[in-house]
PyMOL CGO cylinders between C-alpha atoms (Angstrom):
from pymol import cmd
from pymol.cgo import CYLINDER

trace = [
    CYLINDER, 91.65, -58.70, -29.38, 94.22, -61.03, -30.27, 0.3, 1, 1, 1, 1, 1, 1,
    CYLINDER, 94.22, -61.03, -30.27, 95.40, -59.81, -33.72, 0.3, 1, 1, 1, 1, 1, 1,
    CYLINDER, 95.40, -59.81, -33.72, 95.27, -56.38, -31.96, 0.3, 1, 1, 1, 1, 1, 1,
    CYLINDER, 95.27, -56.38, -31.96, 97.74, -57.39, -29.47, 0.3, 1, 1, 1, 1, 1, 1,
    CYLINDER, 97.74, -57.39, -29.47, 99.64, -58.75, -31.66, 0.3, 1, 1, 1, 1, 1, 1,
    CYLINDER, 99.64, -58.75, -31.66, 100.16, -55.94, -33.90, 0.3, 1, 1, 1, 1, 1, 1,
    CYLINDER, 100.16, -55.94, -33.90, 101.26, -54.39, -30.36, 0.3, 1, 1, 1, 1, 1, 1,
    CYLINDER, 101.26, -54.39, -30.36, 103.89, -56.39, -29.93, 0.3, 1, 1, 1, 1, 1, 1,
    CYLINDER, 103.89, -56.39, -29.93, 104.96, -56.17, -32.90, 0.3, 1, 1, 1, 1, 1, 1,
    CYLINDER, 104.96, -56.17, -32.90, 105.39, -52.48, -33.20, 0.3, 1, 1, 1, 1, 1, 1,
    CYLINDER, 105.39, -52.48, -33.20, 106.77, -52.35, -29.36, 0.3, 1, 1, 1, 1, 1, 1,
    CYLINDER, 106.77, -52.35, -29.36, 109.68, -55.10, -30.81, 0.3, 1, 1, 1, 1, 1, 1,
    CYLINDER, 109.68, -55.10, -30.81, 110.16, -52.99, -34.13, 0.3, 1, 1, 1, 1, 1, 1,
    CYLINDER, 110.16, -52.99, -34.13, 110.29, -49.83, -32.53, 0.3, 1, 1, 1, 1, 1, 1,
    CYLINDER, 110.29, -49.83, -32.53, 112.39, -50.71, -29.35, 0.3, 1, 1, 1, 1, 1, 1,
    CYLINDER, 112.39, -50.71, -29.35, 115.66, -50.23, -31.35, 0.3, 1, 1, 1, 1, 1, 1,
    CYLINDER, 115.66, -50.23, -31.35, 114.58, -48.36, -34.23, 0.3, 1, 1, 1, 1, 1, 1,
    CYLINDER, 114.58, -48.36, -34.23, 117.54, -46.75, -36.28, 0.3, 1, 1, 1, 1, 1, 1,
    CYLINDER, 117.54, -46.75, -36.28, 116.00, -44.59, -39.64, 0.3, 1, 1, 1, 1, 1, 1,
    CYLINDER, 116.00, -44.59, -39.64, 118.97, -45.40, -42.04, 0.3, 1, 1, 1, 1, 1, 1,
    CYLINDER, 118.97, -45.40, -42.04, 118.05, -49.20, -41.70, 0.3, 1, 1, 1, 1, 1, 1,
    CYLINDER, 118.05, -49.20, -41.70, 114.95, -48.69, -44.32, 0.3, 1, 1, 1, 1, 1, 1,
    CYLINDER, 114.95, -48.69, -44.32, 114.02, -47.18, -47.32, 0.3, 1, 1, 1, 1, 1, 1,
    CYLINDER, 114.02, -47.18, -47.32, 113.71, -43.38, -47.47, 0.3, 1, 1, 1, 1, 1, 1,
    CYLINDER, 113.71, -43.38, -47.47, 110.70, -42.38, -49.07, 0.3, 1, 1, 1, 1, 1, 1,
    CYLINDER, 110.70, -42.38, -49.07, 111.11, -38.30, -48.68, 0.3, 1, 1, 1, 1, 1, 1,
    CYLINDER, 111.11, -38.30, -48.68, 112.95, -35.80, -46.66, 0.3, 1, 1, 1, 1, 1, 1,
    CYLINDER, 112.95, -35.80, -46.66, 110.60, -33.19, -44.11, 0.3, 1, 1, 1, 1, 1, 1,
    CYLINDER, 110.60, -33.19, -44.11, 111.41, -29.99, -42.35, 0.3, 1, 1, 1, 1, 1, 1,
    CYLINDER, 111.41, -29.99, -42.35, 111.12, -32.53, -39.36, 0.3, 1, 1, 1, 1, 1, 1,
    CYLINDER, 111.12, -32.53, -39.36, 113.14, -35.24, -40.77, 0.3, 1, 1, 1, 1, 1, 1,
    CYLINDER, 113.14, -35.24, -40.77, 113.64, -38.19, -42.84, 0.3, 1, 1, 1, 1, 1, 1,
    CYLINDER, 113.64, -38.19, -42.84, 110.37, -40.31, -43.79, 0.3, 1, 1, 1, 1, 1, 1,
    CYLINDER, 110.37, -40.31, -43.79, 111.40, -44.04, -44.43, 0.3, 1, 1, 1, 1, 1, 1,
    CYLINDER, 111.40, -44.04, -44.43, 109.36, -46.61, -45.55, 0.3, 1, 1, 1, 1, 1, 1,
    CYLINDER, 109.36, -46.61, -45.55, 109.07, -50.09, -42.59, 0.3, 1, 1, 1, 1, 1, 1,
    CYLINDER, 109.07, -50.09, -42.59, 107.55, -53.16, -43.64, 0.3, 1, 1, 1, 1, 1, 1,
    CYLINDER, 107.55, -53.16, -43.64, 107.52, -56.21, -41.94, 0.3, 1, 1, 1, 1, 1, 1,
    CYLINDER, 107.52, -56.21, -41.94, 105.37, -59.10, -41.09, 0.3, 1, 1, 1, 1, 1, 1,
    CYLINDER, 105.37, -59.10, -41.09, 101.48, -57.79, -40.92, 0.3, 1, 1, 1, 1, 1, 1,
    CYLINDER, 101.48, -57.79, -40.92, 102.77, -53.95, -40.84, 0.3, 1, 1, 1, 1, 1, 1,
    CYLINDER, 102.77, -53.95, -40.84, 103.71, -51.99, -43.95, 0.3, 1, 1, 1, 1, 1, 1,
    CYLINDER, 103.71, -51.99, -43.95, 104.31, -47.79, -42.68, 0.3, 1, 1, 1, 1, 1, 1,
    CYLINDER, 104.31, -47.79, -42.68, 105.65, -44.88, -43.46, 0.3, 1, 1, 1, 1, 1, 1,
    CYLINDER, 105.65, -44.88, -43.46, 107.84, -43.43, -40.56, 0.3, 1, 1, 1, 1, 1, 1,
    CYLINDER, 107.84, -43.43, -40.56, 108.63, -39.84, -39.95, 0.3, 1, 1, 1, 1, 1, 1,
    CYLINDER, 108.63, -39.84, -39.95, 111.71, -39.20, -37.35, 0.3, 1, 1, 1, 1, 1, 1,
    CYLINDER, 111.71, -39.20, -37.35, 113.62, -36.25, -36.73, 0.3, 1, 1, 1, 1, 1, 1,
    CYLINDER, 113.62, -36.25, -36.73, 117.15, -35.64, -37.70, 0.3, 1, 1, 1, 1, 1, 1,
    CYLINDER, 117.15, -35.64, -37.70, 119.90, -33.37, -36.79, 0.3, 1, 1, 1, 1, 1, 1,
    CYLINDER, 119.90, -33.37, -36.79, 121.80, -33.11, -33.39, 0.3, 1, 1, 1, 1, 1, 1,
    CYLINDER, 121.80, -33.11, -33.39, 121.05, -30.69, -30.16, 0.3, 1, 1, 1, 1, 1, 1,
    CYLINDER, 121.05, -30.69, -30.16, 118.26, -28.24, -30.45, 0.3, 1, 1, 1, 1, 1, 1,
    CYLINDER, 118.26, -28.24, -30.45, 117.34, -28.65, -34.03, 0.3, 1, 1, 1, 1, 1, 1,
    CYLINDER, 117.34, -28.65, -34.03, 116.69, -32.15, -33.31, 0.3, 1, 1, 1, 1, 1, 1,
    CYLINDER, 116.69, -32.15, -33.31, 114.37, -31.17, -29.89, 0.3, 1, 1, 1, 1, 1, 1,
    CYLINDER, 114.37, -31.17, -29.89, 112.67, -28.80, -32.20, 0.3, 1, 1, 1, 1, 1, 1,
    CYLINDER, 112.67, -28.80, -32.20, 111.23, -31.13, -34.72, 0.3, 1, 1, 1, 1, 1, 1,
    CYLINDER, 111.23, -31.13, -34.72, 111.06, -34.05, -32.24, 0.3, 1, 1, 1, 1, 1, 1,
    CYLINDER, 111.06, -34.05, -32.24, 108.30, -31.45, -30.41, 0.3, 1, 1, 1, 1, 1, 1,
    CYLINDER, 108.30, -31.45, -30.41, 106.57, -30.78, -34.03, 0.3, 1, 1, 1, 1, 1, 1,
    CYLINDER, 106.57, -30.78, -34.03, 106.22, -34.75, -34.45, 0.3, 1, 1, 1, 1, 1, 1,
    CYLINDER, 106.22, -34.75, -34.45, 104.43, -34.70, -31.30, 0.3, 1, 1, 1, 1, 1, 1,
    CYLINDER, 104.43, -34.70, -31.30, 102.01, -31.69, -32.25, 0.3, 1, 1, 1, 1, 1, 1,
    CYLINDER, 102.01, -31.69, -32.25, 101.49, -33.93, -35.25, 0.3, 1, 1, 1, 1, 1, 1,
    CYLINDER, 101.49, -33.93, -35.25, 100.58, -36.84, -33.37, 0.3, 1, 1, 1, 1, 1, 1,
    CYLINDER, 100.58, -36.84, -33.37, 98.28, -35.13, -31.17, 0.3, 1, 1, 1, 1, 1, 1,
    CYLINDER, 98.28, -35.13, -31.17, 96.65, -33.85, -34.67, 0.3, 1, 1, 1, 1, 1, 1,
    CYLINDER, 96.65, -33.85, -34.67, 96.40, -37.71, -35.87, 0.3, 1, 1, 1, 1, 1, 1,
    CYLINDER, 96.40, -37.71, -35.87, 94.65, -38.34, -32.52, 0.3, 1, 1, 1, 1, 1, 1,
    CYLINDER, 94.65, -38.34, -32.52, 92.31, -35.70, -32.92, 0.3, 1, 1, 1, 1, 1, 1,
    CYLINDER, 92.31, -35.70, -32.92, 91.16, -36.90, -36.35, 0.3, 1, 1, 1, 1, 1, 1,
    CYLINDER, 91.16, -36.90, -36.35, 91.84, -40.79, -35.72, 0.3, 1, 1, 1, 1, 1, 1,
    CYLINDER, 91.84, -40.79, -35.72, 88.89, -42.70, -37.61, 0.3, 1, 1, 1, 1, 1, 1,
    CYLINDER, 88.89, -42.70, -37.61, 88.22, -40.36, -40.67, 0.3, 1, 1, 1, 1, 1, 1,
    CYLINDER, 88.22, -40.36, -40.67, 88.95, -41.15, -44.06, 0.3, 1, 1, 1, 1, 1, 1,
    CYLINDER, 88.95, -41.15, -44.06, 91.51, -39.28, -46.25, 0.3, 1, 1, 1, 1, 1, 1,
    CYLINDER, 91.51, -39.28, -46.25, 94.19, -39.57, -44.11, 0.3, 1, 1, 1, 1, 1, 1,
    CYLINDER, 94.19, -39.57, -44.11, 96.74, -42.08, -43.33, 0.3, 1, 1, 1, 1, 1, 1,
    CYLINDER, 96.74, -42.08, -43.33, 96.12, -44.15, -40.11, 0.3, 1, 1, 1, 1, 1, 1,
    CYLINDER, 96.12, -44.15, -40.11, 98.35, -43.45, -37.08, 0.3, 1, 1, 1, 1, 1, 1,
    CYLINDER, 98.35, -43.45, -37.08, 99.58, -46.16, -35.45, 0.3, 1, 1, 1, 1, 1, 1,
    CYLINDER, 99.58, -46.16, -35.45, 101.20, -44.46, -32.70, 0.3, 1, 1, 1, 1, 1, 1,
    CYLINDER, 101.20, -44.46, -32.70, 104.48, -42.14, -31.55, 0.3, 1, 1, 1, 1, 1, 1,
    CYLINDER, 104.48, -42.14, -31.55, 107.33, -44.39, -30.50, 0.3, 1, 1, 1, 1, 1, 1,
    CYLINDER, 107.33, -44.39, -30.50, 109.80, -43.33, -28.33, 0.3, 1, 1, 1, 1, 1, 1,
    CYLINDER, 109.80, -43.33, -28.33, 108.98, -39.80, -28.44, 0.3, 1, 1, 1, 1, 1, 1,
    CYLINDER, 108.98, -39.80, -28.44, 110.29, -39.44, -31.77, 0.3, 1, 1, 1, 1, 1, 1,
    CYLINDER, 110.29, -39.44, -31.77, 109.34, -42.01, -34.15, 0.3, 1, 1, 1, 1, 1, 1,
    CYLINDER, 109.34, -42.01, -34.15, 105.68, -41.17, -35.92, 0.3, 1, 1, 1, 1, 1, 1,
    CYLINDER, 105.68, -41.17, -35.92, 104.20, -44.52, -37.46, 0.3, 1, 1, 1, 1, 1, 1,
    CYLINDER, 104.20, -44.52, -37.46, 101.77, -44.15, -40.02, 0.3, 1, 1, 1, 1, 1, 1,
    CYLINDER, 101.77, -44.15, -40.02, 100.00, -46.82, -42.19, 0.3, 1, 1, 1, 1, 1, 1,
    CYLINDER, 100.00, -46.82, -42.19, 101.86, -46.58, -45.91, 0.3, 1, 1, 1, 1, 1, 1,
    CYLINDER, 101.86, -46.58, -45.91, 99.51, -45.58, -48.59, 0.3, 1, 1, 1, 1, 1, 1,
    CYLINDER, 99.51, -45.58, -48.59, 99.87, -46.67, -51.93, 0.3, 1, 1, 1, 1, 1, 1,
    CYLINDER, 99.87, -46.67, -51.93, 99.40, -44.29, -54.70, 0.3, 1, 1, 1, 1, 1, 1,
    CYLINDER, 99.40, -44.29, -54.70, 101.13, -41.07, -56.76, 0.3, 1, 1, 1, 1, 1, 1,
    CYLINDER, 101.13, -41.07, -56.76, 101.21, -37.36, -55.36, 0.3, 1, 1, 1, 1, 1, 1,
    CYLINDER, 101.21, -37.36, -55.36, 98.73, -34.96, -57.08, 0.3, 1, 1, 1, 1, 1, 1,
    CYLINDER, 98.73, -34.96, -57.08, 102.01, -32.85, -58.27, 0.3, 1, 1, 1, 1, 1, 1,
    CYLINDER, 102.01, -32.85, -58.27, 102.69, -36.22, -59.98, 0.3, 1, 1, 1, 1, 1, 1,
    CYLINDER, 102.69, -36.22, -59.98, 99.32, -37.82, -60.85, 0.3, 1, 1, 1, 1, 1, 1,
    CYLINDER, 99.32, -37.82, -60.85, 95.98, -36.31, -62.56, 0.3, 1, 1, 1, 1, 1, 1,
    CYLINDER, 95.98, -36.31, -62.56, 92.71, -37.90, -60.83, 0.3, 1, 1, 1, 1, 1, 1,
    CYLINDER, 92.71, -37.90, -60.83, 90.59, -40.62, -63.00, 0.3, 1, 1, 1, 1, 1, 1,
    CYLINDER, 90.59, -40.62, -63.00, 87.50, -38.91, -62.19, 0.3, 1, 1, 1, 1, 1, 1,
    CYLINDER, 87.50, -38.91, -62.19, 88.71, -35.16, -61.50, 0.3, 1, 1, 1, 1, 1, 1,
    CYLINDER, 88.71, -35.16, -61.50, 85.39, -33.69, -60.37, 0.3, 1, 1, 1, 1, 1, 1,
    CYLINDER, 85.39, -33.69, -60.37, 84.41, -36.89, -57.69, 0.3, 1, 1, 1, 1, 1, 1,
    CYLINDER, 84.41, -36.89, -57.69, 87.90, -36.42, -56.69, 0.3, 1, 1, 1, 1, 1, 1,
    CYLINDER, 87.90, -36.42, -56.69, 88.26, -32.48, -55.63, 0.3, 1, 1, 1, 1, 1, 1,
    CYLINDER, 88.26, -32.48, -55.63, 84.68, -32.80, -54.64, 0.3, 1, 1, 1, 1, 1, 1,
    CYLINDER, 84.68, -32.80, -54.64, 86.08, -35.66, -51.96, 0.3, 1, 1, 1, 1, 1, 1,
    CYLINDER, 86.08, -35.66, -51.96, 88.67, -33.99, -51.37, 0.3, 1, 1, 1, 1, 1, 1,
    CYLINDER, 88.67, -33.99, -51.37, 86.53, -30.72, -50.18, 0.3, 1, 1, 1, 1, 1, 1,
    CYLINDER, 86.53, -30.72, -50.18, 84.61, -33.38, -47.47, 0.3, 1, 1, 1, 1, 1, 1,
    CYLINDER, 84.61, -33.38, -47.47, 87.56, -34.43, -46.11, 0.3, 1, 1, 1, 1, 1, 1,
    CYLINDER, 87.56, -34.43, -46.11, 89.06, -31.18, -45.17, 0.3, 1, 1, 1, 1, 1, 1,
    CYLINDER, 89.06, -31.18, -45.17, 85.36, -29.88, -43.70, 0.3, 1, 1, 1, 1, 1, 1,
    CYLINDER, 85.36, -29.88, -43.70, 85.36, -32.85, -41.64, 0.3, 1, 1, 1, 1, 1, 1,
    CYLINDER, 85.36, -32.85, -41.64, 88.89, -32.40, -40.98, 0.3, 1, 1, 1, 1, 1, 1,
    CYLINDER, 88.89, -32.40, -40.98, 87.72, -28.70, -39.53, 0.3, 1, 1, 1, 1, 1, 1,
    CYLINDER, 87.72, -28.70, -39.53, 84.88, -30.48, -37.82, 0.3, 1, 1, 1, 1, 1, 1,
    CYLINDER, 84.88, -30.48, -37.82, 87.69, -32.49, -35.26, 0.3, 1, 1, 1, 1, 1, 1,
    CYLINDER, 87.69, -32.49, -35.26, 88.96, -29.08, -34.79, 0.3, 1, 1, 1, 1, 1, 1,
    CYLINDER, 88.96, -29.08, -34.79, 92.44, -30.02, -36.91, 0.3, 1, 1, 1, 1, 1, 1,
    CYLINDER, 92.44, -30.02, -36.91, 93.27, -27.06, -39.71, 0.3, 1, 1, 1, 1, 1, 1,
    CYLINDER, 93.27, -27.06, -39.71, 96.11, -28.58, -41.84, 0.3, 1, 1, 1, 1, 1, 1,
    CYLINDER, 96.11, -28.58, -41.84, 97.68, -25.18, -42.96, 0.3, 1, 1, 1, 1, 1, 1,
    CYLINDER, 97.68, -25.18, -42.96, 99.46, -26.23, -46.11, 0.3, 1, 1, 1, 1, 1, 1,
    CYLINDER, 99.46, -26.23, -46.11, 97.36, -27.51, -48.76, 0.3, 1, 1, 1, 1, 1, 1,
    CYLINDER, 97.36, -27.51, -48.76, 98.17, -25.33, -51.38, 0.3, 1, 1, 1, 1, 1, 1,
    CYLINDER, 98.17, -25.33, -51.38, 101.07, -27.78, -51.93, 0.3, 1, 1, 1, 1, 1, 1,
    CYLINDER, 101.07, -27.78, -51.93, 99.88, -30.62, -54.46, 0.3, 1, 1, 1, 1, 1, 1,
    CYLINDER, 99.88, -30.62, -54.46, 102.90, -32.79, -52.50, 0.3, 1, 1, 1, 1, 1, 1,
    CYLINDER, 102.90, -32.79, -52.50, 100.69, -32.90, -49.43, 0.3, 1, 1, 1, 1, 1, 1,
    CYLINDER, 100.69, -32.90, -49.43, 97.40, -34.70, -51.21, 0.3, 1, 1, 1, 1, 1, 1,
    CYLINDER, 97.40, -34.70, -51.21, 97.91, -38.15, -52.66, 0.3, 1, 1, 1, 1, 1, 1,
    CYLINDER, 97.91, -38.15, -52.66, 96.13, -39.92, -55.51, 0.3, 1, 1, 1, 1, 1, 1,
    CYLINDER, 96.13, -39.92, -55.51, 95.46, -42.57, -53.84, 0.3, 1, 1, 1, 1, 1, 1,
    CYLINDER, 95.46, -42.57, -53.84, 95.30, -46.26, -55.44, 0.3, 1, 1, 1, 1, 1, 1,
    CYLINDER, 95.30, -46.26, -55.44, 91.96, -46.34, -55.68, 0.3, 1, 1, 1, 1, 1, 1,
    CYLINDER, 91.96, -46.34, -55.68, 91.94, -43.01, -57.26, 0.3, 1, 1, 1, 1, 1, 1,
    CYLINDER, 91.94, -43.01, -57.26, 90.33, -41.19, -54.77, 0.3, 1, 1, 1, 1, 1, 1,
    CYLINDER, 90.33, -41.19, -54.77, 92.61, -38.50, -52.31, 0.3, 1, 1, 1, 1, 1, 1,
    CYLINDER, 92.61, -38.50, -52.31, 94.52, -38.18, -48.76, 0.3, 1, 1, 1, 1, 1, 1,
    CYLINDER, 94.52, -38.18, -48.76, 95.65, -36.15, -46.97, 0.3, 1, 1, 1, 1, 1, 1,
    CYLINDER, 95.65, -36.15, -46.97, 99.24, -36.37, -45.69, 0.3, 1, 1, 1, 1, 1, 1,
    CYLINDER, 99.24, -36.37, -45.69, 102.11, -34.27, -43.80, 0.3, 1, 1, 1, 1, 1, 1,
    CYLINDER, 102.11, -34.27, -43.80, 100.10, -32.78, -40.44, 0.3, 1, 1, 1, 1, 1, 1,
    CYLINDER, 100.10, -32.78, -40.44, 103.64, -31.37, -39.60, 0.3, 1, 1, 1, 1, 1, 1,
    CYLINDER, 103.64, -31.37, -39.60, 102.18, -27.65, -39.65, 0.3, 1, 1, 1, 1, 1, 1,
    CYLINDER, 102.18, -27.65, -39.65, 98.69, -28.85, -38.35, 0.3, 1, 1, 1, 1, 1, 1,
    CYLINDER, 98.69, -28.85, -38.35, 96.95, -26.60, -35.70, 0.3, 1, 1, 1, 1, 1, 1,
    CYLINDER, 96.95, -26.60, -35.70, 94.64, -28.31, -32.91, 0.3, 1, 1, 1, 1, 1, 1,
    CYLINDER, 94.64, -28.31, -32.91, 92.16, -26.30, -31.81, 0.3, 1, 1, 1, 1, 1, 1,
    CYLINDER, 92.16, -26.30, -31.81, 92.11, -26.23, -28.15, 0.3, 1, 1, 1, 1, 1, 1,
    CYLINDER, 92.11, -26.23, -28.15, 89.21, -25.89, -25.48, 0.3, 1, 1, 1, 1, 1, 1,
    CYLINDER, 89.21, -25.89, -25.48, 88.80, -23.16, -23.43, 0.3, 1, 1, 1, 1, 1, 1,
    CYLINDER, 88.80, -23.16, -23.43, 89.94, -19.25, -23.56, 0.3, 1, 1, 1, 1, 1, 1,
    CYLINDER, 89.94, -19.25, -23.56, 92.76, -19.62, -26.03, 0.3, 1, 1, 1, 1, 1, 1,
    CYLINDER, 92.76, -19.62, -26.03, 92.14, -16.56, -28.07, 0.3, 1, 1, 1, 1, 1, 1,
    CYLINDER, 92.14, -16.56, -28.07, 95.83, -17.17, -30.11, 0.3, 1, 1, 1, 1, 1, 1,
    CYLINDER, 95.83, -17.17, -30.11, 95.31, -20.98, -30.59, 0.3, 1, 1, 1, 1, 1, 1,
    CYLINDER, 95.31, -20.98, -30.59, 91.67, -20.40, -31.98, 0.3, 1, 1, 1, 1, 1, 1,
    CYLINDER, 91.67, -20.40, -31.98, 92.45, -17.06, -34.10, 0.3, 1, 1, 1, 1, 1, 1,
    CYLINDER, 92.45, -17.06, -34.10, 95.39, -19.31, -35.80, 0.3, 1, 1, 1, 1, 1, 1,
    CYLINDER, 95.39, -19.31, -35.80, 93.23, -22.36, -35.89, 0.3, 1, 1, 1, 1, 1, 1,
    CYLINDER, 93.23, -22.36, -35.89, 90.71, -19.64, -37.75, 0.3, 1, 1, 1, 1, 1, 1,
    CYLINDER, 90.71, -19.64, -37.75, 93.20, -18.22, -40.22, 0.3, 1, 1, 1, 1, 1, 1,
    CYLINDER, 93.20, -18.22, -40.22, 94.55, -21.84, -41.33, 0.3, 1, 1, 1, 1, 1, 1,
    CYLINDER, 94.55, -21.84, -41.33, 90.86, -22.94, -41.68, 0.3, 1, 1, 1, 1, 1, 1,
    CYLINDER, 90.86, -22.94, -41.68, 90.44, -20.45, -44.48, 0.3, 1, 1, 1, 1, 1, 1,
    CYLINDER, 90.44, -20.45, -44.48, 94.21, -21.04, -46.07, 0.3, 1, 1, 1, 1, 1, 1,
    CYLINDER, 94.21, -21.04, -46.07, 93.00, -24.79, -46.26, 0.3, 1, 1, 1, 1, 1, 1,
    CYLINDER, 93.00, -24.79, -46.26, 90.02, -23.92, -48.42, 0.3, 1, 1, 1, 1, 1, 1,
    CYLINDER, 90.02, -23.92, -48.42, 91.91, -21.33, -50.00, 0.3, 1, 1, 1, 1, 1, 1,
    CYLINDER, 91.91, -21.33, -50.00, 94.41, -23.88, -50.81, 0.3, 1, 1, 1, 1, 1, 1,
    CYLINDER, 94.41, -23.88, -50.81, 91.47, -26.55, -51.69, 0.3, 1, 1, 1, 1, 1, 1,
    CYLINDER, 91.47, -26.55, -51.69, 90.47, -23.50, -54.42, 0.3, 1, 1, 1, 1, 1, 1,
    CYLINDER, 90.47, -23.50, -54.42, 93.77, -23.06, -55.77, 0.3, 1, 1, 1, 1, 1, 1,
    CYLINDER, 93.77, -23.06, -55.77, 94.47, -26.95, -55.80, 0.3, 1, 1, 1, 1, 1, 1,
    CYLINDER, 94.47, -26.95, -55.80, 91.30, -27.79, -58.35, 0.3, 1, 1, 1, 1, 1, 1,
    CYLINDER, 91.30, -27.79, -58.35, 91.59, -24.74, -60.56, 0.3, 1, 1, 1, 1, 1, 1,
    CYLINDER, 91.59, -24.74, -60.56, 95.40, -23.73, -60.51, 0.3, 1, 1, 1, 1, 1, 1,
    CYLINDER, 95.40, -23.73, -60.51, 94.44, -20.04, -60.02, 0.3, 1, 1, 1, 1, 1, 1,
    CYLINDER, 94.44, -20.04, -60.02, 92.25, -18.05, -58.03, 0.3, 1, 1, 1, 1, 1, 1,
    CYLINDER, 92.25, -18.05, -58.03, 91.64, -16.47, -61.40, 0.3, 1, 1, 1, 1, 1, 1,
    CYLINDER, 91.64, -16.47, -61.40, 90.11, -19.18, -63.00, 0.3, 1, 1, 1, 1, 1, 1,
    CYLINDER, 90.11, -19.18, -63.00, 87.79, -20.52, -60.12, 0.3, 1, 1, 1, 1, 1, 1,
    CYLINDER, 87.79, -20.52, -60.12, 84.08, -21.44, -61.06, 0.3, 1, 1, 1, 1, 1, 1,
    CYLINDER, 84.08, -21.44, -61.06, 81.28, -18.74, -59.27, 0.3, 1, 1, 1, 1, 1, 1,
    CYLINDER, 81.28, -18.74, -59.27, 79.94, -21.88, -57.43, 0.3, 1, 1, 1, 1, 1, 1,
    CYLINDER, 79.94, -21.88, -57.43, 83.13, -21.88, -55.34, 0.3, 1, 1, 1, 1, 1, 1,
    CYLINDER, 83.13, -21.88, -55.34, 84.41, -18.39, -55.46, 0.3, 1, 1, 1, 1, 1, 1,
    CYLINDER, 84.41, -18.39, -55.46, 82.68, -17.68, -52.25, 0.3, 1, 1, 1, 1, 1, 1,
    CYLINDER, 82.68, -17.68, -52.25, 85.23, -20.45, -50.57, 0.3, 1, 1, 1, 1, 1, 1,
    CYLINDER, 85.23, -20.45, -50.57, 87.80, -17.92, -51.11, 0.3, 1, 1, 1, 1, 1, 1,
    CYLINDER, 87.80, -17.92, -51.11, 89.18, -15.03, -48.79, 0.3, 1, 1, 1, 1, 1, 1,
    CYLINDER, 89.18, -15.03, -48.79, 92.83, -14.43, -49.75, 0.3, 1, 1, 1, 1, 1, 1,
    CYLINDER, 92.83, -14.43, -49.75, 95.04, -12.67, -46.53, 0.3, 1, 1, 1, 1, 1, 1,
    CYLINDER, 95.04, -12.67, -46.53, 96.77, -9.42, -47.11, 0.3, 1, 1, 1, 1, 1, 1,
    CYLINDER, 96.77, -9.42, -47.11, 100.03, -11.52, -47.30, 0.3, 1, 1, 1, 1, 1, 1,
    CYLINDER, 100.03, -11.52, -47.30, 98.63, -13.56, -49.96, 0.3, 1, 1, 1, 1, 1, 1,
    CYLINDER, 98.63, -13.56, -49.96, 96.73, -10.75, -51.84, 0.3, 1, 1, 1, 1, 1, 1,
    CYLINDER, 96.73, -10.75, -51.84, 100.61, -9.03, -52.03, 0.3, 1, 1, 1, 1, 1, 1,
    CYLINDER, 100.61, -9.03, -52.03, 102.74, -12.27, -53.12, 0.3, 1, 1, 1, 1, 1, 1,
    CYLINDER, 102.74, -12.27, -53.12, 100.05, -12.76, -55.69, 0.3, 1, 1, 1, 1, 1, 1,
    CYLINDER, 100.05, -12.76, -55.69, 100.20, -9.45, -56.67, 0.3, 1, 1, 1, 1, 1, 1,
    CYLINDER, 100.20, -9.45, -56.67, 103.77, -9.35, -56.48, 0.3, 1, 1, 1, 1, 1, 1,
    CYLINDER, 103.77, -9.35, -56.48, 103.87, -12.32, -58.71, 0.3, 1, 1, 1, 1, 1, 1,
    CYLINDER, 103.87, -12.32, -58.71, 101.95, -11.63, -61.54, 0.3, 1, 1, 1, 1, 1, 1,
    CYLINDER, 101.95, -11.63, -61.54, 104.34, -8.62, -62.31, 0.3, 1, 1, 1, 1, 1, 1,
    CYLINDER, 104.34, -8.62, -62.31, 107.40, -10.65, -62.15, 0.3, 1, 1, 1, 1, 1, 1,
    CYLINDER, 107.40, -10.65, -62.15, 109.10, -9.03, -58.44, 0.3, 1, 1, 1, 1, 1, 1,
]
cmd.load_cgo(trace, "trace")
């Protein structure tokens, strides 16, 4: 309880007067700047919005529908650990080490997207659907070689109750997650293995761009 307090304090002190431009950026967001904090017992990657007026309210209210995604899925593995939203703006994350996939190839390739398949079911099972996996910048190789999940900034939460929007959008990213899981391990929906093809149901929007894509328009 002690240590735990401690690390409190010690994000309540850091966090009090926190100014962005003081650390290292590691990456620019559509909600901001991500900068890299360490100090004594806390080494995190922090995401805080930028920009002045009502961009800035804008992606300050998409770091808190991220947080509220981090809640939701606080405790499983593959993703970074939250350590809280700090004065409304500020999203604290534990720093992983390790190399985007865009950037890195997996030591043990099938162990990895096989992983990587659990996480994102288990993900769905919290009722989280990230929405954007088809992007190799949001999965990290992690040290340790196996992946995570990062960037929950266009995350839907699947709500409770009559919320027939919220749970037909929580629905449709659900399936663009494993679509995106299918395109991630194979490159191409073209070349995916009949043990996973049934993973697959392409939109009409995607069906088109692909379409659209392949004949050079």
């Amino acid at each position: 309880m002690a240590q735990a307090e401690s690390r409190t304090e010690r994000l309540e002190s850091l966090f009090a007067d926190f100014n962005p431009a003081d650390w290292p950026l590691v990456a620019d967001s559509n909600q901001g700047t991500i900068v890299r904090v360490q100090a004594p017992g806390l080494d995190l990657a922090v995401k805080s919005p930028r920009g002045r007026g009502i961009a800035r309210e804008a992606r300050r209210l998409s770091l808190r529908r991220e947080f509220q995604a981090y809640r939701r899925i606080a405790g499983l593995a593959g993703f970074p650990r939250c350590l809280g939203l700090f004065g409304g703006c500020h999203l604290a994350l534990e720093y992983l080490e390790g190399d985007l996939l865009r950037h890195a190839i997996p030591p043990d390739r099938p162990r990895f997207f096989d992983e990587l398949r659990q996480i994102i079911v288990a993900m769905h099972g919290r009722g989280v659907a990230h929405g954007d996996l088809k992007s190799r910048k949001n999965v990290l190789v992690a040290s340790d070689g196996r992946p995570a999940i990062i960037d929950l900034g266009a995350a839907v939460v699947r709500r409770p109750g009559w919320r027939p929007l919220n749970h037909w959008l929580f629905g449709y990213l659900r399936q663009i997650d494993l679509n995106g899981w299918v395109k991630l391990k194979y490159g191409s929906y073209d070349r995916v293995d009949e043990l996973d093809r049934h993973l697959v149901r392409r939109s009409r929007i995607e069906r088109v761009n692909h379409w659209a894509r392949r004949r050079g328009l």
